[in-house]
VEXVEXVO-907397 format. One record per residue (C-alpha): residue in one letter; x negated, y, z. Coordinates in nm, 4 decimals. Example, Ala and Ser with C-alpha at 12.3 -4.5 7.8 and 13.67 -1.06 7.14 Angstrom:
REC  resn  xx  yy  zz
REC  A  -1.2300  -0.4500  0.7800 .
REC  S  -1.3670  -0.1060  0.7140 .
//
This chain:
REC  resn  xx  yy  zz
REC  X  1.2774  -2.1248  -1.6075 .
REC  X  0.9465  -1.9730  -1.5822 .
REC  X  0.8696  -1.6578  -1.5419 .
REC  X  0.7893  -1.3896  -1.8188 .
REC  X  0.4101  -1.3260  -1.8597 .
REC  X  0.3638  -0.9222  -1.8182 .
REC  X  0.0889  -0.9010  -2.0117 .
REC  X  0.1612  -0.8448  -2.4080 .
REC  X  -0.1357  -0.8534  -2.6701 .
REC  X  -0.2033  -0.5614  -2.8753 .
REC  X  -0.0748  -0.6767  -3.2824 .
REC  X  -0.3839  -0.4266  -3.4034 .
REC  X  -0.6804  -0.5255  -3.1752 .
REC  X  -0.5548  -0.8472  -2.9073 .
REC  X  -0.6039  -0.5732  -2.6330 .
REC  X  -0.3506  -0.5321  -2.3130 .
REC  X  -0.0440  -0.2999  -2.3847 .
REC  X  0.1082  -0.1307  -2.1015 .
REC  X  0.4395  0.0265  -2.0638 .
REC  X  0.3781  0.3794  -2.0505 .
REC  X  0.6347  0.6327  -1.8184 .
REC  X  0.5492  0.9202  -2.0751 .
REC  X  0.6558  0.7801  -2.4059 .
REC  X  0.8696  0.4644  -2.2800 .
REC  X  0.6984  0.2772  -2.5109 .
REC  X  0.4466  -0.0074  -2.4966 .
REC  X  0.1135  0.1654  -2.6022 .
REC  X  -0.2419  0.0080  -2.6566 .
REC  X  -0.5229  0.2380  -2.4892 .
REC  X  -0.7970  0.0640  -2.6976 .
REC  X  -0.6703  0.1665  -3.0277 .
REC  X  -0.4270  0.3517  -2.9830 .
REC  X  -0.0640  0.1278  -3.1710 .
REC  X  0.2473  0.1408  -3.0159 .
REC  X  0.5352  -0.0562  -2.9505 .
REC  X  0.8956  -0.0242  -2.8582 .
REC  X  1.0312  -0.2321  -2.5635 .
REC  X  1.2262  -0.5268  -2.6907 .
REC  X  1.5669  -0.4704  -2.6511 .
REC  X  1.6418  -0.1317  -2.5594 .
REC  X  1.9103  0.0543  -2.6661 .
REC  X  2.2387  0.2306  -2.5353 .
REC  X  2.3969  0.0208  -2.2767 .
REC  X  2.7661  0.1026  -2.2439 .
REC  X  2.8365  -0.2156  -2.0165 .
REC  X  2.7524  -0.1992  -1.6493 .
REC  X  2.4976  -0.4709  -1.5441 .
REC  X  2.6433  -0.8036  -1.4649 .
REC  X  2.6684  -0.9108  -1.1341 .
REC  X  2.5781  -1.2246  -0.9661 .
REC  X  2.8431  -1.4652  -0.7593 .
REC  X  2.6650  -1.4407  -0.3999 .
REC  X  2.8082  -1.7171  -0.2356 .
REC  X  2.7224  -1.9255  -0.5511 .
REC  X  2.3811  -1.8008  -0.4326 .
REC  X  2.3769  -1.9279  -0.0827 .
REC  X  2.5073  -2.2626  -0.2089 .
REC  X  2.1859  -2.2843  -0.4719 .
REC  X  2.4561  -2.2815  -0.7393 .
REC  X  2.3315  -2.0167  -0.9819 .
REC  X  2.2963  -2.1136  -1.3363 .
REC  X  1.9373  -2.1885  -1.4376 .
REC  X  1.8833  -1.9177  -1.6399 .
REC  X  1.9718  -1.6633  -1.3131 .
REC  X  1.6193  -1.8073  -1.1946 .
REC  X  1.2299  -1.8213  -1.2477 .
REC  X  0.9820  -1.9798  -1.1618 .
REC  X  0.6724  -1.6947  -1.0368 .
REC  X  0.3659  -1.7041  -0.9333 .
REC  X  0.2699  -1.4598  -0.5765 .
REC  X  -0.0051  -1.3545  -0.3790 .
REC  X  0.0130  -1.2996  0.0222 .
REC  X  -0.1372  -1.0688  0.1500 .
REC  X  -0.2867  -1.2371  0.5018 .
REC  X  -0.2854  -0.8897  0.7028 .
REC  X  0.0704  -0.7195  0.5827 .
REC  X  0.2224  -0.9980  0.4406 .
REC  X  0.3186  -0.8591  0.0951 .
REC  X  0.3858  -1.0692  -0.1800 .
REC  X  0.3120  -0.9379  -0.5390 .
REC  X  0.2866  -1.1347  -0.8396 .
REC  X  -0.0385  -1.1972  -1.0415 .
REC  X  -0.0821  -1.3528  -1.3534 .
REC  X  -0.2844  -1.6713  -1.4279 .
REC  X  -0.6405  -1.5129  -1.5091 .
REC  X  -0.6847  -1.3566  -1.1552 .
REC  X  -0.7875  -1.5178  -0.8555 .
REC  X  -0.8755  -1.2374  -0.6580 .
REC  X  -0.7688  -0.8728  -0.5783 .
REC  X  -0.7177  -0.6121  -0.3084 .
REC  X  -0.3572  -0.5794  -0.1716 .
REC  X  -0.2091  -0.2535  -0.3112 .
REC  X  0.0064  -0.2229  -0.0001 .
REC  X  -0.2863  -0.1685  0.2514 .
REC  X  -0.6211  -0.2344  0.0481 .
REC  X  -0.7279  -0.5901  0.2036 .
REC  X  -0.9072  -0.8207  -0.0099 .
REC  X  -0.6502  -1.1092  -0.1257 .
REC  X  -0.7833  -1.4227  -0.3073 .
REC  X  -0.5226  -1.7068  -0.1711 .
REC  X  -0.2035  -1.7574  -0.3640 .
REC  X  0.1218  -1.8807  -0.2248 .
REC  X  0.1720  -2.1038  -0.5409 .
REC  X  0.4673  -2.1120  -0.7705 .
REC  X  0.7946  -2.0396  -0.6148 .
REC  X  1.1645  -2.0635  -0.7684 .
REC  X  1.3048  -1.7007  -0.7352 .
REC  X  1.6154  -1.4887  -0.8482 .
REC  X  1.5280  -1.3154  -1.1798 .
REC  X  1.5828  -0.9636  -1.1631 .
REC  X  1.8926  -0.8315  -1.3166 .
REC  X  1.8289  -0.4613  -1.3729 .
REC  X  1.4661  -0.2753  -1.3176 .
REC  X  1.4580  0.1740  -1.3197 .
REC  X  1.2224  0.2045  -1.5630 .
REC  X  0.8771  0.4511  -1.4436 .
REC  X  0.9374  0.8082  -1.5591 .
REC  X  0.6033  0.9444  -1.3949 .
REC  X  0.2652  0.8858  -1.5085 .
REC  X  0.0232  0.8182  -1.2603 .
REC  X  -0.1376  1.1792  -1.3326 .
REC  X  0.1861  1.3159  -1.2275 .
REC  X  0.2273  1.1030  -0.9192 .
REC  X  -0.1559  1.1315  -0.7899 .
REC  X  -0.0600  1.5288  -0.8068 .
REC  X  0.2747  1.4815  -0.6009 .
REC  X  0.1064  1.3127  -0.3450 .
REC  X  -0.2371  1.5595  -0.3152 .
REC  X  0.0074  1.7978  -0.3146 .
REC  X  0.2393  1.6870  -0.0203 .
REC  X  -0.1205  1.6143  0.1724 .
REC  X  -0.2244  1.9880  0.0873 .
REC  X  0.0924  2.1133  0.2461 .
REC  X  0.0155  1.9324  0.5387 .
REC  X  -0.2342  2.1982  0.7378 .
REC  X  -0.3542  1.9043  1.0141 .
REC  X  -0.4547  1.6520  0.7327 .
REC  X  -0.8576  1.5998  0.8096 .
REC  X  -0.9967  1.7535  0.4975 .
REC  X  -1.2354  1.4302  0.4104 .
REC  X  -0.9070  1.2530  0.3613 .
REC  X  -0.7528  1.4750  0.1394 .
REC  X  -1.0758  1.5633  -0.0698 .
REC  X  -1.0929  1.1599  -0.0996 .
REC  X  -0.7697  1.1309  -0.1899 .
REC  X  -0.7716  1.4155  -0.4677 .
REC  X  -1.1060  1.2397  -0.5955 .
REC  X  -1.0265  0.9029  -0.5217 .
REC  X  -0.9221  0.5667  -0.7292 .
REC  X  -0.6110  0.5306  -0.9590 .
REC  X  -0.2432  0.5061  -0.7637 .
REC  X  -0.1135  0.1362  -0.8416 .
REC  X  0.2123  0.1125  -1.0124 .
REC  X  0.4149  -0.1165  -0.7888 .
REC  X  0.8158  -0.2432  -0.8782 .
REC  X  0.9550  -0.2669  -0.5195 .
REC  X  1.2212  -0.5028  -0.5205 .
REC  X  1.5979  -0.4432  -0.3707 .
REC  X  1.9199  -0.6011  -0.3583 .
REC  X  2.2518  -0.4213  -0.4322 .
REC  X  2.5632  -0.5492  -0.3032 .
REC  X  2.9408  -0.5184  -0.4516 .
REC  X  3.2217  -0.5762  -0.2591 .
REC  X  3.5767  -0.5035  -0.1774 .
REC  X  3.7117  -0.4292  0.1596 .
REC  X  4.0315  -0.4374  0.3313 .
REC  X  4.0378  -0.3357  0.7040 .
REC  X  4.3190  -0.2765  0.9515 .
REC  X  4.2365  -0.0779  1.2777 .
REC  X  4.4493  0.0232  1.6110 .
REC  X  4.3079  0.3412  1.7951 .
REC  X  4.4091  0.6776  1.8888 .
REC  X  4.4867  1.0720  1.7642 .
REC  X  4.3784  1.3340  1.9493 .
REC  X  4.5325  1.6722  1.9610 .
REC  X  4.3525  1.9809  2.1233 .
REC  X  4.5885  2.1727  2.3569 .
REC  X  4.4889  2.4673  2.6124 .
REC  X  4.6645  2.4964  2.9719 .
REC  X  4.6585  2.8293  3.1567 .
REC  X  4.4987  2.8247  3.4648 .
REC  X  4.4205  3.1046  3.7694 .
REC  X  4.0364  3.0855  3.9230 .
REC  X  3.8513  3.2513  4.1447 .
REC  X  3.5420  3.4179  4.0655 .
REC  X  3.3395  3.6108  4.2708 .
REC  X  3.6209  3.6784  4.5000 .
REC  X  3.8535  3.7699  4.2138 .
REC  X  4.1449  3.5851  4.0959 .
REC  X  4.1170  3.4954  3.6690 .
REC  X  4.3123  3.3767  3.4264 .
REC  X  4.1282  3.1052  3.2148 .
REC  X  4.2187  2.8637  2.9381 .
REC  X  4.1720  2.5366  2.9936 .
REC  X  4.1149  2.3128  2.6961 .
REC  X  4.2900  1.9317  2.7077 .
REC  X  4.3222  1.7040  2.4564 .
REC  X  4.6648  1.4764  2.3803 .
REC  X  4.5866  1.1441  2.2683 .
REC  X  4.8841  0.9672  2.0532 .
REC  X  4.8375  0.5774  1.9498 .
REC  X  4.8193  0.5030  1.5987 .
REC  X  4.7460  0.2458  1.3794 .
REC  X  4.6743  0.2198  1.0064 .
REC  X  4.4984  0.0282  0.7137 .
REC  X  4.1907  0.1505  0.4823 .
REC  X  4.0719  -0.0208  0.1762 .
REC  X  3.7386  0.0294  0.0172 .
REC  X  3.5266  -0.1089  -0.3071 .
REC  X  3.1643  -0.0948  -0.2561 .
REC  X  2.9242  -0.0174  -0.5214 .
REC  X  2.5760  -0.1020  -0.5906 .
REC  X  2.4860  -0.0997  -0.1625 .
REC  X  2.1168  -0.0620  -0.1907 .
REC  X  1.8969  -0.2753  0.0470 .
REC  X  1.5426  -0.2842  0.0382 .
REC  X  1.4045  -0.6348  0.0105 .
REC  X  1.0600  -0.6600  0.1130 .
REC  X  0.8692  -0.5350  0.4659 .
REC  X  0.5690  -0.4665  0.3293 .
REC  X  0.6046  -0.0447  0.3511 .
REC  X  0.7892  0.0731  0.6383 .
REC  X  1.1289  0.1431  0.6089 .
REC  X  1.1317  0.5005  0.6886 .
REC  X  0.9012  0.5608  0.3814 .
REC  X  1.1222  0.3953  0.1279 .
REC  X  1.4303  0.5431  0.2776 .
REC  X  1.2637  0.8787  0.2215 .
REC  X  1.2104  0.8349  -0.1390 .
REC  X  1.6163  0.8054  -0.1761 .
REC  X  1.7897  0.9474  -0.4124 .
REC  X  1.7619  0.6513  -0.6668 .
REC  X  1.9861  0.6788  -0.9766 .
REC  X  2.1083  0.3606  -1.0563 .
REC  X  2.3285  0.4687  -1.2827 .
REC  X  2.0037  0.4805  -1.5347 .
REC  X  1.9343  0.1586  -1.4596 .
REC  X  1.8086  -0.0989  -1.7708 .
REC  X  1.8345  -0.4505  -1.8247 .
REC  X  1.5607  -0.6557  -1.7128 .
REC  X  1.2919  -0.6546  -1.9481 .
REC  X  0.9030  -0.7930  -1.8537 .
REC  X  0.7585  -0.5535  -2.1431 .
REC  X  0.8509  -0.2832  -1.8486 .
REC  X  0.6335  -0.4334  -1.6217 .
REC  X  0.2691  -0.4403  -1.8675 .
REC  X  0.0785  -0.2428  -1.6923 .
REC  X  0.2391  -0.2443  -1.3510 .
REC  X  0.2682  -0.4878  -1.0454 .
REC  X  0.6069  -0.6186  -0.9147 .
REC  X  0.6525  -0.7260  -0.5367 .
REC  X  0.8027  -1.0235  -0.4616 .
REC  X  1.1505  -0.9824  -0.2057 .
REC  X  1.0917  -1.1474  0.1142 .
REC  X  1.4282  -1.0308  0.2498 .
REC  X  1.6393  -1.3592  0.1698 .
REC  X  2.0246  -1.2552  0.0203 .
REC  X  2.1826  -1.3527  0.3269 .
REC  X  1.9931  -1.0973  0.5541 .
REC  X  1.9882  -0.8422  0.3279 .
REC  X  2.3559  -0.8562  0.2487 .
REC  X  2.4236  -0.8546  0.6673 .
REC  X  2.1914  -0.5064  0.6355 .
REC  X  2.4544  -0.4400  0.3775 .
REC  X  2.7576  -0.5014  0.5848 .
REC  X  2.5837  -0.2581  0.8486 .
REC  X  2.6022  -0.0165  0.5806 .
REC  X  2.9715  -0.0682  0.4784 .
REC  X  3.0419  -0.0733  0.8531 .
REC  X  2.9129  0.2542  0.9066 .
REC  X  3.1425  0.4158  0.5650 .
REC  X  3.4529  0.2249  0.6800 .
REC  X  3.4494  0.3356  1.0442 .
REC  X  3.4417  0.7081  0.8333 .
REC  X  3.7234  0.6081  0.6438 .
REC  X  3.8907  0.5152  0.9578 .
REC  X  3.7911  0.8457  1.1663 .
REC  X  3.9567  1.0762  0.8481 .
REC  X  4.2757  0.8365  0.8278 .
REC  X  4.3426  0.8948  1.1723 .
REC  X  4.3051  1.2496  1.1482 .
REC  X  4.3989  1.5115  1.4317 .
REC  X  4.1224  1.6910  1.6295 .
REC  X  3.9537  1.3785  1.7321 .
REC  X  3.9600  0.9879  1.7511 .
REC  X  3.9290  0.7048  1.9344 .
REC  X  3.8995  0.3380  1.7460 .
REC  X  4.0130  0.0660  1.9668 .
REC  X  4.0020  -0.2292  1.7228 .
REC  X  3.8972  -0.2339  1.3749 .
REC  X  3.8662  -0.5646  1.1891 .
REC  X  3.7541  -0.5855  0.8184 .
REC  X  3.7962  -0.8412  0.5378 .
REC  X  3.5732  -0.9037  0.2519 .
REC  X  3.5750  -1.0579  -0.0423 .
REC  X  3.4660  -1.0479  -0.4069 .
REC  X  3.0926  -0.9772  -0.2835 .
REC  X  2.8740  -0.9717  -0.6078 .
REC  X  2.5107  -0.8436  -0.5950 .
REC  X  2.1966  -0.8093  -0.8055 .
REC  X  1.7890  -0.8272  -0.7968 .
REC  X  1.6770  -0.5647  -0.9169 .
REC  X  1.3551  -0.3414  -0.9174 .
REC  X  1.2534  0.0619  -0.8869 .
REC  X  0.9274  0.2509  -0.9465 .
REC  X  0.7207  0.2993  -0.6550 .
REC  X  0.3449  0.4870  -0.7194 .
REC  X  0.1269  0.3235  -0.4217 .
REC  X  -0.1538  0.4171  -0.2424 .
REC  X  -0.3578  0.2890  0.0474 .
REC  X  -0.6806  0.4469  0.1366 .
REC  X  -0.9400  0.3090  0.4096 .
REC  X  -1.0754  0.6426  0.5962 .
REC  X  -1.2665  0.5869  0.9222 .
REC  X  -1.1562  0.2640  0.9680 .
REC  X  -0.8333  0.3255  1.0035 .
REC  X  -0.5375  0.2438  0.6353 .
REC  X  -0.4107  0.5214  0.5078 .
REC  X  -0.0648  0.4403  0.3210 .
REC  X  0.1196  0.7019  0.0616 .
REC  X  0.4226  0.6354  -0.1371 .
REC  X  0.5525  0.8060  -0.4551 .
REC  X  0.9275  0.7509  -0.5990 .
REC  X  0.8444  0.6643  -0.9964 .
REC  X  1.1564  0.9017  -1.1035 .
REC  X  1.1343  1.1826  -0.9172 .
REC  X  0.8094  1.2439  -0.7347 .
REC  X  0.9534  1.2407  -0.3734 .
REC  X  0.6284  1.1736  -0.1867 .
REC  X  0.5912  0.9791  0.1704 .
REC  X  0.3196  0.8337  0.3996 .
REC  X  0.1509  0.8068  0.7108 .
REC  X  0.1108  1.1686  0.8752 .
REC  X  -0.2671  1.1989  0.9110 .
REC  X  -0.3941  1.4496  1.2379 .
REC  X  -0.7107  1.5829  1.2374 .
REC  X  -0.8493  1.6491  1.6026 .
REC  X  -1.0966  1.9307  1.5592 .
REC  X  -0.8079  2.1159  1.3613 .
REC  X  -0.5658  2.0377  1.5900 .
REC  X  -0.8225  2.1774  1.8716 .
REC  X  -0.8979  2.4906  1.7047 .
REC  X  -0.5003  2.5490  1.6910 .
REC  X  -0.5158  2.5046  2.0321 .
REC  X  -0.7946  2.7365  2.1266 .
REC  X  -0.6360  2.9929  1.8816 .
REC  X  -0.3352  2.9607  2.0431 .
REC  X  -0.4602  3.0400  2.3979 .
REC  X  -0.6181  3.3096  2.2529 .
REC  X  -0.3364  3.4771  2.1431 .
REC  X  -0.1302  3.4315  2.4586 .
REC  X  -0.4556  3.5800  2.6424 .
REC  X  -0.4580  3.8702  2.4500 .
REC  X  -0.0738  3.9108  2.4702 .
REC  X  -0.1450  3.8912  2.8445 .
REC  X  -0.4045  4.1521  2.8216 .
REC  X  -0.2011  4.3975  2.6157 .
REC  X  0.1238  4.3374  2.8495 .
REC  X  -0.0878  4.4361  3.1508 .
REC  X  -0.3015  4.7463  2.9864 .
REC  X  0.0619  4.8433  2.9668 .
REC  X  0.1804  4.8663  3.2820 .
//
């Protein structure tokens, strides 16, 4: 199957619609007509998931697939798609020139995308905003950044993960106790408390179904900024529809299902050894063996609204990330030396004249 074209001629004037966050509508800025998105409505029924180990065995149905043309990005690797009349463009992840494609490549179709709720007036204020708040920002980059070009639109691409578990663990309980105990201190005999713990073997099952285990699947933004933007509500998730994408860019995954469901199992490892910890219960707990079955493992492609921006200042990328819902900003932490020194000098300042005032004093 090939993929959906995200561009969508205007019925009035032929002009590019775009999907717009404000009115969740397709609207045409040349003259103006409207559109709704194909499709929409109330959706009752969860979104359907996906067999993964049909997946690894390439034995999705056709229609679970697409055929899409990507760009690489030759300094930060990103892949983003781009449709047939461009051959050239600057990488919205870190602002390098791009003008080689990879070529057509057979993908996963998305199965679900969050839908932008923020304009990209709304977004450009969250993130001039967050720089304002931060007092060692050099003020050229935050005046360029307040004055600067648009934010790009950018659907980052994740997997989510379904699965139910089943896990069986031998370990231990342990019970705090006190002993009393004489001491001597200072030459005089005391009566302390001694705290001990009793440890009592156990063993026990847990069960567990996972839902919707989110894992990012590109590298092109660092981890620790995507993380940040969590919250996401999936449970206002949509079907898949390209009309939500006029306007916008999507990123290609580059995480393959396999590793990001093991990133997934790290995740469900971390909730079941919880589980564990609480079904063992006393004052604390040792796990000796814990071995977990899964099965039933289902997942999705799906996509969430991420307001980009990379800005070149003094040489050096500048990278700033908005979540489309809610406006959670995060980026790079630009330092600005000469404010950083006046802090400095400030501060000894203020210790002198502490100094001064302590010893007028005494």
């Amino acid at each position: 199957m090939t993929a959906p074209d995200h561009r969508f001629p205007c019925d009035q004037c032929g002009a590019d619609l775009r999907f717009s966050p404000e009115d969740g509508r397709l609207i045409c800025d040349h003259c103006g007509h409207e559109e709704p998105v194909e499709g929409t409505g109330p959706w009752d029924a969860p979104l359907a998931e996906l067999d993964y180990r049909a997946a690894l065995d390439a034995a999705l149905p056709g229609a679970e697939m697409q055929d899409v043309r990507q760009i690489k990005c030759p300094n930060c690797g990103a892949e983003f798609e781009m449709d047939e009349a461009t051959h050239a463009a600057e990488c919205p992840f870190c602002a390098t020139p791009v003008v080689t494609g990879t070529g057509v490549q057979r993908r996963i179709k998305p199965k679900g995308v969050l839908p932008f709720a923020l304009s990209e007036a709304e977004a450009h204020k969250a993130m001039t905003d967050w720089l304002g708040r931060l007092w060692f920002a050099p003020n050229g980059l935050q005046a360029y950044a307040r004055k600067g070009r648009r934010m790009e639109g950018i659907y980052v691409p994740y997997w989510t993960f379904d699965a139910d578990t089943r896990s069986q663990y031998s370990g231990a309980r342990g019970t705090i106790y006190h002993e009393t105990r004489r001491v001597m201190r200072e030459g005089r005999s005391e009566t302390v408390q001694v705290q001990k713990i009793r440890w009592t073997p156990v063993s026990g099952r847990v069960a567990r179904f996972f839902d919707d285990v989110l894992v990012l699947a590109a590298t092109s933004l660092p981890k620790r900024y995507t993380d940040a933007l969590e919250p996401w509500d999936l449970s206002l998730m949509l079907p898949y529809r390209p009309q939500y994408l006029a306007g916008f860019r999507a990123e290609g995954y580059t995480v393959d299902l396999e590793t990001g469901f093991a990133e997934a199992r790290r995740t469900m490892d971390r909730v079941i050894r919880r589980d564990v910890m609480f079904d063992i219960g006393g004052d604390s707990q040792r796990i000796d063996r814990l071995e977990t079955q899964v099965s039933a493992v289902t997942f999705k492609h799906v996509l969430l609204p991420v307001w980009l921006a990379a800005y070149r200042y003094r040489g050096k990328t500048y990278r700033f990330v908005v979540n489309g819902r809610s406006g959670r900003v995060r980026g790079e932490r630009p330092w600005s030396a000469w404010k950083i020194a006046i802090a400095v000098v400030l501060g000894l300042a203020l210790a002198a004249g502490i100094g001064y005032l302590a010893a007028l004093q005494q």
